[in-house]
C-alpha positions in Angstrom: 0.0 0.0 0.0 1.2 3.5 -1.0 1.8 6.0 1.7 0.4 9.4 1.3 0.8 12.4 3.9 -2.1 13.4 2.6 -5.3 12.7 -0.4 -4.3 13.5 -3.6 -7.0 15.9 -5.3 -8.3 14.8 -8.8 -5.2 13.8 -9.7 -3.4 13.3 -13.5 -0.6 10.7 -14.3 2.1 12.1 -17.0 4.1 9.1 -17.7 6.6 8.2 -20.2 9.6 5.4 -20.8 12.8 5.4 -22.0 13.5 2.8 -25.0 11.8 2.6 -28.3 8.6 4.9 -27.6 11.8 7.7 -26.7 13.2 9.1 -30.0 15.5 12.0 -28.9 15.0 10.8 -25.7 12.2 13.9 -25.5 9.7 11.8 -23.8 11.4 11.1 -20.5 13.0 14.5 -20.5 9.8 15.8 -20.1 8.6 13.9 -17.8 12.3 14.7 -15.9 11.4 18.2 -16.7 8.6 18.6 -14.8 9.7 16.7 -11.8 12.9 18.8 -11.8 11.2 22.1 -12.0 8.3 21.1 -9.3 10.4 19.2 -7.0 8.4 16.0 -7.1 8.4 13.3 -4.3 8.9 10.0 -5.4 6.4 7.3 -3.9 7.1 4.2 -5.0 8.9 2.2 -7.6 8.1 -1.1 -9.5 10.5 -4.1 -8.6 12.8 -4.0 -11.5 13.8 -8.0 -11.5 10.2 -8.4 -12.5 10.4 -6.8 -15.8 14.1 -6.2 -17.1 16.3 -8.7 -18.5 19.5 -7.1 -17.0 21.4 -8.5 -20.0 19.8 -6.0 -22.1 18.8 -3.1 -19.6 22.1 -3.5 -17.3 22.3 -2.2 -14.3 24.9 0.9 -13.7 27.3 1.4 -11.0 28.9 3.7 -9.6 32.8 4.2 -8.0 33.8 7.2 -5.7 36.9 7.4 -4.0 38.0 4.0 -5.8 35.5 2.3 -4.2 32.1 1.2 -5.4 29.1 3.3 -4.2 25.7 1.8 -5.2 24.2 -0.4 -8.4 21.7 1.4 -10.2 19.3 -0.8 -11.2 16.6 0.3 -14.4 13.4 0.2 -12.7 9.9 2.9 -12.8 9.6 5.4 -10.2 6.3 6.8 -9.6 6.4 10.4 -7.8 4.0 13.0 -6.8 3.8 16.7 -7.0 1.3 19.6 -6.5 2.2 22.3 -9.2 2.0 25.6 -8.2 -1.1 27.9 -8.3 -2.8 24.3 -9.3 -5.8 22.3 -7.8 -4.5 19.1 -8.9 -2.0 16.7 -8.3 0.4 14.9 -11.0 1.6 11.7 -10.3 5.0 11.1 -12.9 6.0 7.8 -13.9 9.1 7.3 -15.6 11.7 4.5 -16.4 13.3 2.4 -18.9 10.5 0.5 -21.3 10.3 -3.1 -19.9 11.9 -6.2 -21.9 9.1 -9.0 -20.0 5.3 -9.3 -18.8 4.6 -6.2 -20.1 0.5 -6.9 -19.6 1.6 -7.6 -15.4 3.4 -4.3 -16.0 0.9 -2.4 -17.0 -1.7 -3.8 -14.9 0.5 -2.7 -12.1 0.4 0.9 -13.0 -3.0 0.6 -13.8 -3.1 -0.9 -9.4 -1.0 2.3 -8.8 -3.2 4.5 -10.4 -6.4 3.3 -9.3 -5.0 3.6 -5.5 -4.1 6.6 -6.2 -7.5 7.8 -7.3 -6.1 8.9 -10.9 -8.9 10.5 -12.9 -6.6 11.1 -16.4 -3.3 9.6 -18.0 -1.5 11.5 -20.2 1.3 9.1 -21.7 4.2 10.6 -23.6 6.3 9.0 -26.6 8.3 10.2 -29.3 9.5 8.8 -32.8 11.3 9.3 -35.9 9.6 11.0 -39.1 10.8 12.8 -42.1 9.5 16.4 -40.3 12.4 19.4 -40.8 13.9 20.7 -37.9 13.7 24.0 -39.0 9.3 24.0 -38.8 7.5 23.7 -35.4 7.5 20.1 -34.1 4.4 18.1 -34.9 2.2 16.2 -32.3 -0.3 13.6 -32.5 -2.0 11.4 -30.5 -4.7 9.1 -29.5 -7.5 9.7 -26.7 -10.1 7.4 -25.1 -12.5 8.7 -25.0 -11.8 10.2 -28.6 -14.2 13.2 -28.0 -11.4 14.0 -25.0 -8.8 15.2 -27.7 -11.4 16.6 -30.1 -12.4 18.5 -27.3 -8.8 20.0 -26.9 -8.0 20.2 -31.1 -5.6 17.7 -30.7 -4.2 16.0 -34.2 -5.5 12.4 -34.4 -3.2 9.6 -35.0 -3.7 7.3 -37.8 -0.9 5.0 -37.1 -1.3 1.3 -37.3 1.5 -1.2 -36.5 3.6 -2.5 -34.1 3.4 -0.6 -30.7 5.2 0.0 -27.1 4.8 -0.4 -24.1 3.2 3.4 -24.7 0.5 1.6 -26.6 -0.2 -1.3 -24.1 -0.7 1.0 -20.8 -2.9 3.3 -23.3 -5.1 -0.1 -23.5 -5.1 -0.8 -20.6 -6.1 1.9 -18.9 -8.9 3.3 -21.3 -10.5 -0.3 -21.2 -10.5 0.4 -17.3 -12.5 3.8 -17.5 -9.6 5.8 -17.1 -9.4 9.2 -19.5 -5.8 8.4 -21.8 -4.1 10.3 -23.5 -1.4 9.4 -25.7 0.4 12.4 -27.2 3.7 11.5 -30.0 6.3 14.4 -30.9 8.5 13.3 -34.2 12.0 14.2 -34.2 13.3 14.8 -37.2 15.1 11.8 -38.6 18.6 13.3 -39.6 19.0 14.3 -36.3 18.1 11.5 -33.9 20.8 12.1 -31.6 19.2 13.1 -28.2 18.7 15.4 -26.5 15.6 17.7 -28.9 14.5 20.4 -26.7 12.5 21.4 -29.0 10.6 18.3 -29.4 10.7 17.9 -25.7 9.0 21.5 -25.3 6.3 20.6 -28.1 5.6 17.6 -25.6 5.2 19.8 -22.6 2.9 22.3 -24.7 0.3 19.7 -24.6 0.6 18.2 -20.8 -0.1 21.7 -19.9 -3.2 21.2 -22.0 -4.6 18.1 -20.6 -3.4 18.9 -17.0 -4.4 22.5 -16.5 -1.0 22.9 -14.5 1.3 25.8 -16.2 4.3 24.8 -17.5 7.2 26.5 -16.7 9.6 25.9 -19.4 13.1 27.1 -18.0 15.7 26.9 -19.9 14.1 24.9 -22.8 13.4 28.0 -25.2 16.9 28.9 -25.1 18.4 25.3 -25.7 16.0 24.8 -27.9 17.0 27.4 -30.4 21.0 26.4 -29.8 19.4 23.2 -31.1 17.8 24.4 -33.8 20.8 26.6 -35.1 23.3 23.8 -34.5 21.0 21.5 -36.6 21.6 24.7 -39.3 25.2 24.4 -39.0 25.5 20.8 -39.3 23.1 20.6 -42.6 24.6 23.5 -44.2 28.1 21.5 -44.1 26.1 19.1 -46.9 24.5 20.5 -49.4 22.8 17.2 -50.3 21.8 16.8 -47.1 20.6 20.7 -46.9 18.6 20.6 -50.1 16.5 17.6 -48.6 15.9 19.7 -45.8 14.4 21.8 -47.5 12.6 19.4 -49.8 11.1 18.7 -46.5 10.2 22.3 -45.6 8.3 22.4 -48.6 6.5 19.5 -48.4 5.3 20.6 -44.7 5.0 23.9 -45.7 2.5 22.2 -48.5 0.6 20.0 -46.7 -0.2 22.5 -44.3 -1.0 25.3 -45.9 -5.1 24.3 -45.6 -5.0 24.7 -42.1 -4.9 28.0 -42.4 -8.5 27.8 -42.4 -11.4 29.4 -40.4 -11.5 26.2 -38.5 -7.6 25.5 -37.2 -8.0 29.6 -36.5 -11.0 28.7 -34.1 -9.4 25.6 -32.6 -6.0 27.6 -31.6 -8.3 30.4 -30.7 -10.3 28.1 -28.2 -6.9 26.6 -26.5 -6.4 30.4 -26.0 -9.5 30.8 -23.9 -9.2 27.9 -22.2 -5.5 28.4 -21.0 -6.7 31.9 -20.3 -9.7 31.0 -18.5 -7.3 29.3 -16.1 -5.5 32.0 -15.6 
């Protein structure tokens, strides 16, 4: 049984897992994000012999003063936090994607949330796509109910295919009554190398949407426009590499010049009013 110093109010879960659902690694930085900047108390943490194959996900140590310190062993923490100027709480989850029993896995988040009283998860993933660097980063997802990301003009997935352990918690925990979210930034291919600050701040765009908390952002506007113009630097070195850049600039730029309709005006307009409505 968790231990809680006191009941968590109407709280949302913001979870994501390091592995194949992480390109760019800008899933769990988010998630590290917002513990970071809230100070988040961790309250438990799954027992990591249960689901790693520590051949695969090996365990780290570490050596101070020539002497070993501790063994790190990959495991999912599960902290709490109560943002400021917020009525609710967010409980993050984090931690490597499993290698085994990912069904008892997710049914034991699904016993962690349920204790917890969580009302909404919003799960976090990220992948690689031929999207430019230079153009905002796209996001899609997937929400169960689907009227729940309608409701907020979020871009429906239309993916079909082989899925993480993203996809599998998403399951189940919609087919348990519980609002999910799934929300997917794609990094752009070229430039896979983690960290994208820019992908990871697309990411925290949106938890700010389906968690009413405000965001603060720190340091993630500046690094993500070092990013950016690094990105620059390294494709201007190739000009074949620059001119498909910009191949796919234009191909964005084409495809979504039709949103620049009455309706995508309306949809940002409403997120406006609703995040100022908060305010």
């Amino acid at each position: 049984m968790i231990q809680l110093d006191r009941e968590l109010v109407e709280p949302v879960m913001v979870a994501a897992f390091e592995g194949w659902n992480d390109a760019g690694e800008a899933a769990s930085l988010a998630v590290e994000h917002l513990s970071e900047q809230w100070d988040a108390r961790e309250l438990c943490a799954l027992a990591p012999d249960d689901y790693y194959d520590f051949q695969v996900a090996r365990p780290r140590m570490s050596v101070v003063d020539g002497r070993l310190s501790e063994v790190e062993w990959p495991t999912t923490r599960v902290s709490v936090v109560r943002p400021p100027g917020s009525s609710r709480d967010l409980v993050l989850v984090s931690g490597p994607e499993p290698n085994v029993r990912w069904r008892s896995y997710a049914a034991d988040l699904l016993a962690i949330a349920r204790e917890l009283g969580v009302r909404r998860a919003v799960l976090l993933g990220s992948l690689l796509a031929d999207a430019p660097h230079t153009r905002p980063v796209p996001v899609t997802g997937m929400s169960s109910p689907p009227q729940l990301g309608e409701r907020h003009g979020m871009e429906a997935s239309t993916y079909s295919g082989p899925t993480g352990i993203v996809g599998v918690v998403h399951e189940g925990f919609s087919a348990a009554g519980i609002e999910t979210v799934s929300l997917w930034s794609a990094i752009p291919h070229y430039v896979a190398q983690p960290p994208c600050p820019k992908a990871t701040m697309a990411l925290l765009g949106w938890v700010q949407e389906f968690t009413g908390a405000r965001v603060p952002l720190g340091e993630l506007p500046e690094e993500s426009v070092k990013w950016e113009a690094g990105v620059d630097d390294l494709t201007a070195e190739d000009e074949d590499i620059a001119a498909y850049v910009r191949g796919l600039e234009e191909a964005k730029d084409t495809v979504e010049l039709p949103e620049a309709s009455g309706d995508a005006i309306a949809q940002a307009f409403e997120r406006y009013l609703r995040r100022h409505d908060d305010d």
